[in-house]
SEFI-569325 format. One record per residue: x, y, z of N, C-alpha, C, O, CB in turn. Coordinates in steps of 0.02 Angstrom, whole numbers, plus 50000, padded with zeros to 5 digits. Glycine has a CB too. Example, Ala and Ser with C-alpha at 12.3 -4.5 7.8 and 13.67 -1.06 7.14 Angstrom:
REM residues 2
506604971650390506154977550390506604983550390507124983450423505654977650452506424988850354506844994750357506455000250394506705005750402507044997050286
END
This chain:
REM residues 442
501535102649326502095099049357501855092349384501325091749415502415103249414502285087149370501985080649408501925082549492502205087249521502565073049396501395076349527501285077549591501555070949609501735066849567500555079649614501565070149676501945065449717501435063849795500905066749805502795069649733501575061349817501235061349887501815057349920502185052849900500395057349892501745061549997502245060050043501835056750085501245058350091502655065550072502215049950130501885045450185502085047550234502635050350234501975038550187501705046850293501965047350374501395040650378500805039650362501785056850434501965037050410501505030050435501385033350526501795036050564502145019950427500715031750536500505033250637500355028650652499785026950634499905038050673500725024250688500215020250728500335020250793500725024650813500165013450711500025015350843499925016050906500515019450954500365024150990499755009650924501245016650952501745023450974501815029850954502125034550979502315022550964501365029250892501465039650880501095044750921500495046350913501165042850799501435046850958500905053150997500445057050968500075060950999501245058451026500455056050896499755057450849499185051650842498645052350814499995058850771499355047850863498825042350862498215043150886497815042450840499005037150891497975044150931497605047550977497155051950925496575050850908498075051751033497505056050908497315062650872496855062850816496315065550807497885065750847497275058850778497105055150697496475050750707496115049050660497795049350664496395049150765495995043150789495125047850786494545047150767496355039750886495495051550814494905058050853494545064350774493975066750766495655065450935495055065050739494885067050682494445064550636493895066750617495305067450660494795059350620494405051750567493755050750598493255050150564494875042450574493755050550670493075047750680492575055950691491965056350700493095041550760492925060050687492395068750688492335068650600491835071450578492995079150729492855065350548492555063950483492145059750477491915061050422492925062650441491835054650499491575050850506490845052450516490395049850482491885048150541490725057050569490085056450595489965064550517489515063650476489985057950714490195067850513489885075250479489885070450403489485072750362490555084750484490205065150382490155062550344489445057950310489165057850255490595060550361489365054550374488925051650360488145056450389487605053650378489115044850388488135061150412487805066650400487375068850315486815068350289488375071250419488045071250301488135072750209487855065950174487585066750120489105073950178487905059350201487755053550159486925053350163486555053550114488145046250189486775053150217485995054550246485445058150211484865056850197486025058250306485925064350202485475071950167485415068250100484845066850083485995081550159485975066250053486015066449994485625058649970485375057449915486795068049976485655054950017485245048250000484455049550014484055046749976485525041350051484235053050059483605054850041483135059350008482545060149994483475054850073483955062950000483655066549908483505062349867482935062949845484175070749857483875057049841483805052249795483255047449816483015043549777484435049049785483035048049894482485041849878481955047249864481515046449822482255035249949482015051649893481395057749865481235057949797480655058449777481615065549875481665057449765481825057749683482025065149680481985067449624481115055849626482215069049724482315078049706483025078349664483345073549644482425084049793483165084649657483735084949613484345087249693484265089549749483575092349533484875084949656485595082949718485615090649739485335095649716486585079049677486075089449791486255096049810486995096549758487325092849722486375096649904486985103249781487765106949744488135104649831488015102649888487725119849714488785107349774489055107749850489095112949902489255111749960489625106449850488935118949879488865123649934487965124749960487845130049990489235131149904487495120649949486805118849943487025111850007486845111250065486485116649843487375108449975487735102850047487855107250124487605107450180488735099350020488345110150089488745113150144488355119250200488545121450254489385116750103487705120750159487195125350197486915121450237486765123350294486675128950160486785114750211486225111450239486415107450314486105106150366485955106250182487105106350286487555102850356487735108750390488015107150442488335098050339487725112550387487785117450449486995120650480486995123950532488295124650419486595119750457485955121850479485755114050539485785112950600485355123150395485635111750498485625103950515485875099750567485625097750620485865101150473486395099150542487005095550588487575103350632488185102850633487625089450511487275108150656487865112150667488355108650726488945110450727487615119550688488075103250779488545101350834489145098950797489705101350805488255095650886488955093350749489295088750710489965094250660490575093450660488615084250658489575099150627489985103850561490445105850635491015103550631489405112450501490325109650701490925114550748491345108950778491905109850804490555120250821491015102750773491575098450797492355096550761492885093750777491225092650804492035100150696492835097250647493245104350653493025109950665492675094650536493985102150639494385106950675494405114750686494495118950730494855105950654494185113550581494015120750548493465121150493493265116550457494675123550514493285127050494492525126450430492995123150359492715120350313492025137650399493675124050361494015120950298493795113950294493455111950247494825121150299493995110350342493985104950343493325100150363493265094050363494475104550374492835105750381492175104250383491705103850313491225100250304491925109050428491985108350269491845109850198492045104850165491615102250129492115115750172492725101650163492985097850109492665091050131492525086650090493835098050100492565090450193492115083350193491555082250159491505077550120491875081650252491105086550169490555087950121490485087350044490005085250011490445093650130491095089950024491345088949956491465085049921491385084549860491685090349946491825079949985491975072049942491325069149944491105066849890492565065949981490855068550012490445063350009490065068349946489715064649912490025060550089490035072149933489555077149859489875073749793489575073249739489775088249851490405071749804490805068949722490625064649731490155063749692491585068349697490715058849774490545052849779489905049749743489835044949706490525052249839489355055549775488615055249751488635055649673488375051649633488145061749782488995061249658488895064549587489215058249540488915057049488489355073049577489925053549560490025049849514489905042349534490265037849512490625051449491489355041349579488785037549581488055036649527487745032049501488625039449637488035042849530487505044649480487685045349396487335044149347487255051449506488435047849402488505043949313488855039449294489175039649241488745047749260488875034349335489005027049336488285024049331488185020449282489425024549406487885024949367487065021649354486945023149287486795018649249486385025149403486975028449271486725032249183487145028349148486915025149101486915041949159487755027849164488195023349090488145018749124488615020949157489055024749055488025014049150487855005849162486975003449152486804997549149488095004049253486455009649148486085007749123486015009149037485485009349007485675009549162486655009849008486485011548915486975005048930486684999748921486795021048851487755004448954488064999948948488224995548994488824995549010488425001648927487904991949020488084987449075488574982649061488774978149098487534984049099488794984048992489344978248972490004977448994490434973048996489474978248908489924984249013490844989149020490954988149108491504987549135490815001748993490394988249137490594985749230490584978049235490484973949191489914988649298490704977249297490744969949338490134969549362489864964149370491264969049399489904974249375489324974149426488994981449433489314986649425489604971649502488314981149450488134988649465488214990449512488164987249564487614990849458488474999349498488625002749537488165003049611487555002249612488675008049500488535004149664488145002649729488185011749772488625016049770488664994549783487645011549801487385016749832487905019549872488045015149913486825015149869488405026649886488605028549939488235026749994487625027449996488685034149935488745023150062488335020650126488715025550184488995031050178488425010950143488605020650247489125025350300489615021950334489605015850330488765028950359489875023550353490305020050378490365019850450490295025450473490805021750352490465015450492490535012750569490995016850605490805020550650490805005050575491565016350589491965019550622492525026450608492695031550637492205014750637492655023350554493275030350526493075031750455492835027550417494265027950522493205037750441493485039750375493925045050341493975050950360493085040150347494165042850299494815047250284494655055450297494175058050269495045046050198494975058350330495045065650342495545071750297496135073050309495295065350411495245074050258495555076550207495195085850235494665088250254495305071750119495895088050221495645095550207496345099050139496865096350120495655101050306496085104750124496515106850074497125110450093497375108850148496175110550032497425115050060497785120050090497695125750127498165128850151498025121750057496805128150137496595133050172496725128450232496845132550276495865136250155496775123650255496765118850328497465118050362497445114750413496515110550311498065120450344498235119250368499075125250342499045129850300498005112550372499715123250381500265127450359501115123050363501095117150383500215134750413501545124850351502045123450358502625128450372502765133650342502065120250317502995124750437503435130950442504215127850468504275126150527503055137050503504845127250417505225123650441505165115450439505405111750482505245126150494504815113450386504775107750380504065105250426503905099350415505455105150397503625109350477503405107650527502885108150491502865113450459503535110350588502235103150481501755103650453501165105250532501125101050577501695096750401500795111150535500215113050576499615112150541499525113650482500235119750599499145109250588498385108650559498195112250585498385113650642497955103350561497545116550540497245123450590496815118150625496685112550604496715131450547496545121950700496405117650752496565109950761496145105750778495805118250756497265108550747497455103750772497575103550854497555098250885497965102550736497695110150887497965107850955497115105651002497145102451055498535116050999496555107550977495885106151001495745097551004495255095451034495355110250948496095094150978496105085450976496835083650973496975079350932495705081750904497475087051021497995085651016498315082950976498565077350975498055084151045498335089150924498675084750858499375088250843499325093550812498145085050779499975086150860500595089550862500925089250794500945084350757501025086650914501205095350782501585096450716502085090350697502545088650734502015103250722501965087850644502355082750593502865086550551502805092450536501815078850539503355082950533504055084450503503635081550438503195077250434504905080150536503975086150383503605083250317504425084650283504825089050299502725088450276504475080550244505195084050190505085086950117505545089850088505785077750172504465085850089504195086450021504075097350028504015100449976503245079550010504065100350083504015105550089504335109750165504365107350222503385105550073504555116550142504885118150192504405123450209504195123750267505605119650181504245127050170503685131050217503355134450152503565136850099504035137550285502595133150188502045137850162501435139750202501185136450248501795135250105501215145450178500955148450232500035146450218499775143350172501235157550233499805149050267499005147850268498525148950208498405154750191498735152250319498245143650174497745145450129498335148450064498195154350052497125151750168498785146550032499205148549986498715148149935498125146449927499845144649978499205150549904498755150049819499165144849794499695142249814498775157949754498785143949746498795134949690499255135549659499615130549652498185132349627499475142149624500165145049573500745143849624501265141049609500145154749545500605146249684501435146849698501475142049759501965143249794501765155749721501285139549771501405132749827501485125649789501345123549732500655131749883501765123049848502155115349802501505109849833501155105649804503305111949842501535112049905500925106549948500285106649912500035112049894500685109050034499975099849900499175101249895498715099149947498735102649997498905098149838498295094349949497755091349992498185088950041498775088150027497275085749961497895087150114498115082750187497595079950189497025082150197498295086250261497885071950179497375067950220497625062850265498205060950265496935064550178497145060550305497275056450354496815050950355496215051350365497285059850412497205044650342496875039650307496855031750355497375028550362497295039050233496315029750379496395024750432496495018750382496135018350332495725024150490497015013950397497285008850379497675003450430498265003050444497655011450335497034998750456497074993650507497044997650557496625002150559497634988950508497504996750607497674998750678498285003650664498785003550700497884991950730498235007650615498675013650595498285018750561497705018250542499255011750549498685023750555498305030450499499095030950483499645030250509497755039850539498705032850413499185036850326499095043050329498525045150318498865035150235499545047150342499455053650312499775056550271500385057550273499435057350344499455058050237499665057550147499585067850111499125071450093498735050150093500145068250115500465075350096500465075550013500975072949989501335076150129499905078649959500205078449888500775085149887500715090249921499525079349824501255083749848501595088749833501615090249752501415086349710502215087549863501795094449745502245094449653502785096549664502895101049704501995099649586503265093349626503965093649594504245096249528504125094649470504145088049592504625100349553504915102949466505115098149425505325092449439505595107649461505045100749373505275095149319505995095849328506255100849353505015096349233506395089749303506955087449308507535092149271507615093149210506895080649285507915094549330508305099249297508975096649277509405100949267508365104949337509115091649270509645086849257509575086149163509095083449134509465078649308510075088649133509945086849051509925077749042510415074249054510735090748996509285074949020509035068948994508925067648911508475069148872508405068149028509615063948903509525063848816509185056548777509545051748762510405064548781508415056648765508105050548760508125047548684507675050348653507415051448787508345044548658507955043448582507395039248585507405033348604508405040048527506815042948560506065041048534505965034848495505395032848483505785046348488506555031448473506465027348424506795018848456506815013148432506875031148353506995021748517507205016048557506685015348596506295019948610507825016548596506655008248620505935006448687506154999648730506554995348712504975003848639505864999748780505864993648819505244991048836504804994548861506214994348876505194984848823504484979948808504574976948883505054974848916504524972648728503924977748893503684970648947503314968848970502854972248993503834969248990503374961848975502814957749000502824954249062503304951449090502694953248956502134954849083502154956349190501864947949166501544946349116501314965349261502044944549209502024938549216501994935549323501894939749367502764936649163502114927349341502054927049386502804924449415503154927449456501484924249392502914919649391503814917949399504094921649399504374923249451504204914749360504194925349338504604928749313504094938549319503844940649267504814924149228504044942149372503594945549370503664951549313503134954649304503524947349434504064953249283504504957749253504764953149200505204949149215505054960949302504474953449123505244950049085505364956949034504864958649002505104940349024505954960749025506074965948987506564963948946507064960748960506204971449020506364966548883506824968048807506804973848788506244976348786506624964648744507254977148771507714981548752507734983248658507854978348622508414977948784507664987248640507704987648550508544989948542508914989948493507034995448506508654991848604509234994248577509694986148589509664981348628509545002248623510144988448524510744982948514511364982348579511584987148610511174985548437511574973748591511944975648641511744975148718512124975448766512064981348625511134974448718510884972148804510264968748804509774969848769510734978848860510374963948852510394956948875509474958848893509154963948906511104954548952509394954948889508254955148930508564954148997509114952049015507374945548904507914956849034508184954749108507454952449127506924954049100508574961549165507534949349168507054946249226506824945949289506994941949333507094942649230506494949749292506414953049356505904947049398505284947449396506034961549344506354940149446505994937649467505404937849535505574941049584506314934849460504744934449537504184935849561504234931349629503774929949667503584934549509504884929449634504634924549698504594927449757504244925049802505054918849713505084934849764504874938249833504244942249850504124944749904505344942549847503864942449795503234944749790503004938949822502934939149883502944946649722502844932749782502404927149786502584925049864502174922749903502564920949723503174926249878503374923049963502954927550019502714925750073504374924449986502954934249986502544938550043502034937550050501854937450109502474944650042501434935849986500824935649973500674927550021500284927250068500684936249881501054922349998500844915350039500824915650108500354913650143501314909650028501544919250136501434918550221500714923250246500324922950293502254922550267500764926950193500204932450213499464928050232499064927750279500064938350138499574924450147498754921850143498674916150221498164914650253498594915850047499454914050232499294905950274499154911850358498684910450395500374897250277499554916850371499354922250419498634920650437498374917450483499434929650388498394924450374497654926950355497164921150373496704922850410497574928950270497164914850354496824911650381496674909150442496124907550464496874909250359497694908750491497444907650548497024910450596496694907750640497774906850570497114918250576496914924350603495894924750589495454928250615497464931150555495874920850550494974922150532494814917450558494254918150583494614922250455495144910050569494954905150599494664906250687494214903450719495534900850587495194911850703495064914150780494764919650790494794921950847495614914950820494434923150741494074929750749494634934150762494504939550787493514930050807495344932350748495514942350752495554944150705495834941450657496134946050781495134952050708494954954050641495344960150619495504962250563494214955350637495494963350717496064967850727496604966450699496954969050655496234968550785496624961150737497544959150713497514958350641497924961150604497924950650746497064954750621497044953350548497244959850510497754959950475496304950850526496904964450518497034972350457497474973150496497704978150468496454980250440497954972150559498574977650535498994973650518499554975950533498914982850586499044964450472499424962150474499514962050380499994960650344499334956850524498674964750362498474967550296499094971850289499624970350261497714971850293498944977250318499464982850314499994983150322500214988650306499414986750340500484978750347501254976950339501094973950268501194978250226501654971150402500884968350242500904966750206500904970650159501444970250130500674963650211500484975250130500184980750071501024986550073501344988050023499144986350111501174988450135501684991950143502384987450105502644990350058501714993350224502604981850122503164977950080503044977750013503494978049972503254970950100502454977149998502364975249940502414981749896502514981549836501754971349936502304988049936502284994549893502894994849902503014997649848501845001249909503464994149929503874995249942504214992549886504464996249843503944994149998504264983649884504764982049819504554982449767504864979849721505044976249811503674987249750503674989349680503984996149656504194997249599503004989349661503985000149705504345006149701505215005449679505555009349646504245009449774505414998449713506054997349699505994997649628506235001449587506344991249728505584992349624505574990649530505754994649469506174995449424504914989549507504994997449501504835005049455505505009849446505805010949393504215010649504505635012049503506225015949502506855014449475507305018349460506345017349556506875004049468507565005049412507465003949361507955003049325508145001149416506665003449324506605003249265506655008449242506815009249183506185000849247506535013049281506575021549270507395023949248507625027649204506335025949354507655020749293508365024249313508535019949226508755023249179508935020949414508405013849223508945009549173508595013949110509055016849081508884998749170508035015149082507925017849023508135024949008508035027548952507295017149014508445028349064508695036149070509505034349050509855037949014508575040349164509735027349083510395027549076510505024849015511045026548990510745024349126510055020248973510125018448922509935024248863510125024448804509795012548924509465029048901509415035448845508685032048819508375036948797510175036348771508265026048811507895025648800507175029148798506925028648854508035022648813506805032048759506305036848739505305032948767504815036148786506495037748632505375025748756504735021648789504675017148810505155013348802504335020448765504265015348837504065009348875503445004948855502885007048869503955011648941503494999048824502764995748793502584989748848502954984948857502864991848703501934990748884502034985648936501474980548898501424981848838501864988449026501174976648915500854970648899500224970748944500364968549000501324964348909499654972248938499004970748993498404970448965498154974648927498884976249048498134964548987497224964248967496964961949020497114958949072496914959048904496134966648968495484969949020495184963149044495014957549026494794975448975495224967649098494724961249153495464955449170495254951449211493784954949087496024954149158496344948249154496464946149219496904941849223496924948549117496144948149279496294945549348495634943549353495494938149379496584950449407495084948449326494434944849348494054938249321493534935749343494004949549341494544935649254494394933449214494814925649232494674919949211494494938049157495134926849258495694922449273495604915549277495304914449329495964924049329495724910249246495444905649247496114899549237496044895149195494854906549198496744899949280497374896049282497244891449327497754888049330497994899649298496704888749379496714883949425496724888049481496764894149480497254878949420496694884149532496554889449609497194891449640497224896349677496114885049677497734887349626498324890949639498714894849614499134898549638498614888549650498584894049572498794900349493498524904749496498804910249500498624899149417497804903849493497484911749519497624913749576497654919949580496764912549524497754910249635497954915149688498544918049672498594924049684498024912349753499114914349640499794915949642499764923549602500064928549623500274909549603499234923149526499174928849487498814936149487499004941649465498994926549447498164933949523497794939249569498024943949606497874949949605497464936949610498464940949645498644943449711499464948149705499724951849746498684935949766499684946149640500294950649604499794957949599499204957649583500634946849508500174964749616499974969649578500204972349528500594977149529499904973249604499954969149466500484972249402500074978749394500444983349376500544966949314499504980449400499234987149385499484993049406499464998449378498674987449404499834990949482500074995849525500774997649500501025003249504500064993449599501104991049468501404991949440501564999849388501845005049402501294986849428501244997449326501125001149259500815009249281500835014149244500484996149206500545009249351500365016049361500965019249396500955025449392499695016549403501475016849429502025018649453502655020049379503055024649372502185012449512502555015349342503105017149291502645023549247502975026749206503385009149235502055025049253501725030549195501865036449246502125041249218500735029349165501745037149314501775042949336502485045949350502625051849358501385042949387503035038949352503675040749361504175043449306504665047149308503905035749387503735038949236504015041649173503965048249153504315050349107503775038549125503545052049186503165058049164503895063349162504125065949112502415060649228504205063949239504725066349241505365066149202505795070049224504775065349281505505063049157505825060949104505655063949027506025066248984505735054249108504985062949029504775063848968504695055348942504395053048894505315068948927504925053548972504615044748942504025042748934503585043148976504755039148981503985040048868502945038048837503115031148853503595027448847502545039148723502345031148884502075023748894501745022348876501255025948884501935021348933501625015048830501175012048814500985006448837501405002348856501205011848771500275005048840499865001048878499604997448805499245000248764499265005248935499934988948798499384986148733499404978248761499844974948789499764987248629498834976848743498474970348729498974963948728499354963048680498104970848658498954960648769499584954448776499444948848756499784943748756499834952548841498774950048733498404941548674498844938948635499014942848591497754942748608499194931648634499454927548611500174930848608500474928648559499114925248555500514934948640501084935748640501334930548661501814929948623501244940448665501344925148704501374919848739501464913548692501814908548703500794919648780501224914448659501044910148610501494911248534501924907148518500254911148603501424913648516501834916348435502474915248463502674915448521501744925748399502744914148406503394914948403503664923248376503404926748332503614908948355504214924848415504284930348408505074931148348505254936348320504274933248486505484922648343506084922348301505804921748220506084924148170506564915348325505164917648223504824918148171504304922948157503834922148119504634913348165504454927848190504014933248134503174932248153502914937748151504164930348035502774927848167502244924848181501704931248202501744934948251502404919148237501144931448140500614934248165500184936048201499714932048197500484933948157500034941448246499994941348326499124944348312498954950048327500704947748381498634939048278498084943548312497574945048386497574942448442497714942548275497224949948359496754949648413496414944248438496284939848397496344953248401496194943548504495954939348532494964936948522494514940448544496214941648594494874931548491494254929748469494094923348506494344918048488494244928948394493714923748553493324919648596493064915148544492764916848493492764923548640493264907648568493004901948540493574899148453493654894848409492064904648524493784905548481494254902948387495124899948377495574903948360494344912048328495184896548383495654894148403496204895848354496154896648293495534887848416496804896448395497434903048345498084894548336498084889548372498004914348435498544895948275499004892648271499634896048252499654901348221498824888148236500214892448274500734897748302501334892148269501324886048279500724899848406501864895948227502364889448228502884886448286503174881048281502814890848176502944891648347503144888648368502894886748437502314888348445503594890148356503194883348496502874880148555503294881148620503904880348619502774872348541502934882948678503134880448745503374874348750503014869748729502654880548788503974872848775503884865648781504034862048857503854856648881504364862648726504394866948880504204866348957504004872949007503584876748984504834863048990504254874249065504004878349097504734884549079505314882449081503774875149179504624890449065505054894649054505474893248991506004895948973505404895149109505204889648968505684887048884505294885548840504924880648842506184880048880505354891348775504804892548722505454889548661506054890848661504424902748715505034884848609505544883348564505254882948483504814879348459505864876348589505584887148457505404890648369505214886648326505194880648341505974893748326505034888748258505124883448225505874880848185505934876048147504634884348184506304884848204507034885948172507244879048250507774876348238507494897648173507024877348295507484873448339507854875848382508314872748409507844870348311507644882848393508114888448437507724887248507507134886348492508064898148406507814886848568507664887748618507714896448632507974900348593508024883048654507454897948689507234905548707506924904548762506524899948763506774909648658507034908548819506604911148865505854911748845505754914848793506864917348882505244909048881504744912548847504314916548873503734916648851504424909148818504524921148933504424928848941504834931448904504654937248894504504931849006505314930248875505794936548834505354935248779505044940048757506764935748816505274928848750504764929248676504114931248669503784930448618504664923348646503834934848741503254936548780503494943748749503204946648703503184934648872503934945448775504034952348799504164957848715503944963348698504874951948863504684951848676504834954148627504144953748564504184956048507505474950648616503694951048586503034950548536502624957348571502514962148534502514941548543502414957548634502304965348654502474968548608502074970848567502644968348711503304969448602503604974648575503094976948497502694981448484504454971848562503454969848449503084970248399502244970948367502004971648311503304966548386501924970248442501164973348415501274980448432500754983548421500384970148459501644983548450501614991148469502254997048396502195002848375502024991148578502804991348382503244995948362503414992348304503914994548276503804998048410503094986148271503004981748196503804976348211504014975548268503074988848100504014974448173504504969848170505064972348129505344968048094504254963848147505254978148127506214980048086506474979348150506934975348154506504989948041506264982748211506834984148258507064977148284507624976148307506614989348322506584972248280506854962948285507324964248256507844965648284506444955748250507254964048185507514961448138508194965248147508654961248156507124961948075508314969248148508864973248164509374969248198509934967048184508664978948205508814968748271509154969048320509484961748309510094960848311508764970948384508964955948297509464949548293510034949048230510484944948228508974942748286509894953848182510514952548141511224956248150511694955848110510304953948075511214960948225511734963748240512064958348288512584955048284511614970748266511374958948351511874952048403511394947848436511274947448497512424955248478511054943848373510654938548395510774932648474510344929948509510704934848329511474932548478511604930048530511544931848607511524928548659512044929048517511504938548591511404943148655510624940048685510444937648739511364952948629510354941348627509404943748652509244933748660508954931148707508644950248548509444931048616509344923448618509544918648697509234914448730509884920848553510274922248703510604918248765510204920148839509774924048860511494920648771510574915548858510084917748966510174924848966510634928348943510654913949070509504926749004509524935149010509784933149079509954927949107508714941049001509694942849101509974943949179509424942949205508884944549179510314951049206509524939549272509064938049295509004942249363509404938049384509054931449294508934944949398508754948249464508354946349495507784947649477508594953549466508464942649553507894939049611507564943449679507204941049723508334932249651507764949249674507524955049718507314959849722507644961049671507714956749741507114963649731506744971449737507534975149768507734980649749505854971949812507844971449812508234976649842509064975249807509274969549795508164975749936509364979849797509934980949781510014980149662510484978649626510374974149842509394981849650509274982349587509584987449554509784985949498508674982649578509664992549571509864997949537510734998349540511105000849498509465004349569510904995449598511464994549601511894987849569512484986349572511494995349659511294984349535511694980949487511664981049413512144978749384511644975349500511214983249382511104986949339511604992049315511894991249261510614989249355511724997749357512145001449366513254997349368513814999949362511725004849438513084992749376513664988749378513824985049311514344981749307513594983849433513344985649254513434980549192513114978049169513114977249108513694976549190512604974949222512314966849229511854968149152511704962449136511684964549322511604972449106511234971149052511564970448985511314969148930510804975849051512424972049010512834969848932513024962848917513134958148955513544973348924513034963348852513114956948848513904954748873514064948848872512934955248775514304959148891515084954648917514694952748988514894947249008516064960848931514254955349028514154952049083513664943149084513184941349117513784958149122513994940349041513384933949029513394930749095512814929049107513564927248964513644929749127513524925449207513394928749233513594927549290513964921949249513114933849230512814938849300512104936349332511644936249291512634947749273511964934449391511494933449416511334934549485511464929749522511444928949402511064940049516510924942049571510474937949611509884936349603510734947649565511034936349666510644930549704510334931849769510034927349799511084924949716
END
């Protein structure tokens, strides 16, 4: 069954604050305990511990540190992570010393950390009753029962088959803690009738953050514009500097964290009506547009790269793959080399990308947002972005199709949408047929 994770934002007014505060930092110290043992195995050169070889050793060892955490559950699963951590430390060194081609950089040593770290225990840690989520020995660091809605009740240490809750963690972020509930959800009991042979293309861009085309005949590309992204990210960055200029470093991360919070916020909008519009259109996939390394690689000028960097299209494409799941909707992830470039009215050969070799295309950009053919047609050129995606993933009939049914549709101004908020509700109103041609959400 797909999983989900539920938020409870804490910060300084939550009468859990305190608590979370007191937890994170009892993960913290048994943590960096476990980091200690296992780094001077490795300078020893001995072979790692297991994890219940960990978990002996931190209780022999460290026992003040292991009785200080709430429960041996949650004393155990700490151990566990900093044990994975190690373990996929160590085969990151092994494949970066055969391939160092494939990282940015070499892998760096598990360290410790100063003050907090995330506090995670499993389902032996904790219960639910009435919506009321209890941590075992939560009342020992005053930690009062939370309302959760993703579950109404399960009892202590459940089993994996028949419980919906998985892991609790409690995650310090600025001058707040995340506590982050996974759940699973049944699959969708609502009948969803998709055809496999229909798809929606797109290409994540910075203006225009979102440009989508459609195979099916009859609706309009839309444009999902980037400026309320780009508006959050600038006040943020001009914030950010005044704030380093004066040493607050406090204020600084929790002003991180409003920020990171809006921004998850109007991608979820996104996601969720690309979701909703390909269910209502019956559509079967999704072909998005992304290349490797293309933020690290980035090389548009210093304001371009900030403007492009600082977009999360990744977060994106992982929100539409885990949301599609529930549907049954396939996603594909392909290569966006010279989509930009080709013409997509002419048919134009889209190859792979070859460093140093220079590609020719019949037709041209000729200003900013206006790509023009060799036929003399003007076009959007994220839609001629979006619709060349298409065709490195699904070949060129369904073009062809599509412009000889209603070339005017896919050619003329798409819909444009300038917000995260109130998307679904216009969508849901028309805005992608072609009788709606003046639709523009302002």
């Amino acid at each position: 069954m797909p999983q989900r994770v539920e938020r409870i934002i804490i910060n300084r007014n939550h009468p859990n604050w305190a608590a979370c505060a007191r937890l994170c930092s009892l993960a913290k110290k048994l943590g960096n305990c476990a980091s200690y043992i296992l780094r001077h195995r490795l300078f020893d050169k001995k072979a790692p511990y297991t994890r219940a070889e960990l978990d002996r050793a931190l209780r022999e060892q460290y026992p003040q540190d292991y009785r200080a955490m709430p429960s041996a559950a949650s004393a155990q699963r700490q151990g566990q992570i900093v044990a994975k951590q190690f373990k996929s430390f160590a085969k990151a060194s092994a494949e970066y010393k055969k391939h160092p081609e494939k990282f940015l950089g070499k892998p760096k040593l598990p360290g410790y950390r100063n003050k907090y770290r995330t506090f995670c225990v499993g389902r032996n840690g904790y219960k639910i009753e009435n919506h009321r989520l209890i941590i075992t020995g939560g009342d020992t660091v005053g930690f009062n029962p939370i309302i959760v809605r993703s579950c109404s009740n399960q009892s202590f240490n459940a089993k994996a088959t028949g419980s919906l809750a998985g892991d609790l963690r409690i995650i310090p972020k600025g001058n707040s803690f995340v506590v982050e509930l996974t759940y699973q959800i049944k699959e969708n009991e609502r009948t969803v009738s998709l055809n496999r042979q229909e798809a929606v293309c797109i290409d994540l861009g910075v203006n225009n953050f979102a440009a989508i085309v459609s195979t099916k005949p009859g609706t309009r590309p839309i444009l999902v514009k980037g400026g309320f992204l780009k508006m959050l990210n600038q006040s943020y960055n001009k914030r950010a500097a005044q704030l380093r200029s004066k040493g607050h470093l406090k204020h600084l991360a929790s002003v991180s964290f409003k920020r990171q919070r809006r921004i998850d916020d109007a991608l979820h909008k996104i996601s969720r009506t690309i979701i909703d519009f390909c269910v209502q259109q019956e559509v079967g996939r999704i072909v998005i547009g992304k290349n490797k390394f293309w933020k690290q690689l980035s090389n548009m000028g210093r304001r371009n790269n900030q403007n492009f960097v600082n977009l999360p299209h990744s977060k994106l494409i992982e929100q539409l793959i885990y949301k599609s799941q529930e549907y049954g909707i396939e996603v594909s992830v392909v290569s966006e080399s010279y989509t930009s470039k080709a013409s997509a009215l002419d048919f134009d050969d889209i190859p792979d990308y070859e460093k140093g070799v220079k590609k020719t295309f019949s037709g041209k950009r000729i200003k900013r947002g206006l790509y023009l053919t060799k036929q003399g047609k003007q076009i959007n050129a994220d839609t001629n972005s979006a619709a060349n995606i298409g065709r490195k993933e699904l070949g060129d009939e369904w073009l062809k199709t599509l412009l000889g049914l209603d070339e005017g549709v896919f050619v003329n101004t798409p819909t444009v949408l300038r917000t995260p908020y109130g998307m679904r509700r216009s969508l849901e109103a028309g805005a992608c047929s072609g009788e709606a041609a003046d639709f523009s959400l302002r």
